[in-house]
N, C-alpha and C positions, 0 to 999 in steps of 0.2 A: 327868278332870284335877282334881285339889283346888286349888282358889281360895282357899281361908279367907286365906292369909294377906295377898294383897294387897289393899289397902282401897279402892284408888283405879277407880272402877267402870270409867271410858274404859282404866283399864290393865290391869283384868280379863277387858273384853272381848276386846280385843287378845290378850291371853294365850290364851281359850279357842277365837277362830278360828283364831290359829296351829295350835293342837294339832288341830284339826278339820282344818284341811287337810294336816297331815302322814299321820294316821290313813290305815290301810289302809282302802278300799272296802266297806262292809257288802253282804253275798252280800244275793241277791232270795230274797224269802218263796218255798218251795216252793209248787209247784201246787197240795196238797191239801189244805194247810194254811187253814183259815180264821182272818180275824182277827176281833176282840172284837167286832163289829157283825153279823157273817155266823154267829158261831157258834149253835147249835142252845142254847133259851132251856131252862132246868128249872123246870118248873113246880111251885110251892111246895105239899108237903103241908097238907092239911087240920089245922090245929092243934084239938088233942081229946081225941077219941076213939081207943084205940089199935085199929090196923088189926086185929093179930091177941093 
């Protein structure tokens, strides 16, 4: 929901939990799915030398 135009911040909030409780239900994370914490780290190449 775009805010910009209203200034008045008690009348902003208002406005964006209206819209938050009209909004449809966000679906649940799939099973397999990991989030930003759980996902698998890449470990950074050696800066250098080139591999090949």
């Amino acid at each position: 929901m775009n805010t910009k135009t209203i200034k008045d911040k008690v009348e902003r909030k208002a406005a964006k939990r209206a819209s938050r409780k009209k909004a449809a239900p966000k679906a649940k994370r799939a099973a397999g799915v990991a989030r930003g914490s759980m996902k698998k780290k890449v470990s950074k190449l050696v800066q250098g030398q080139r591999k090949r």
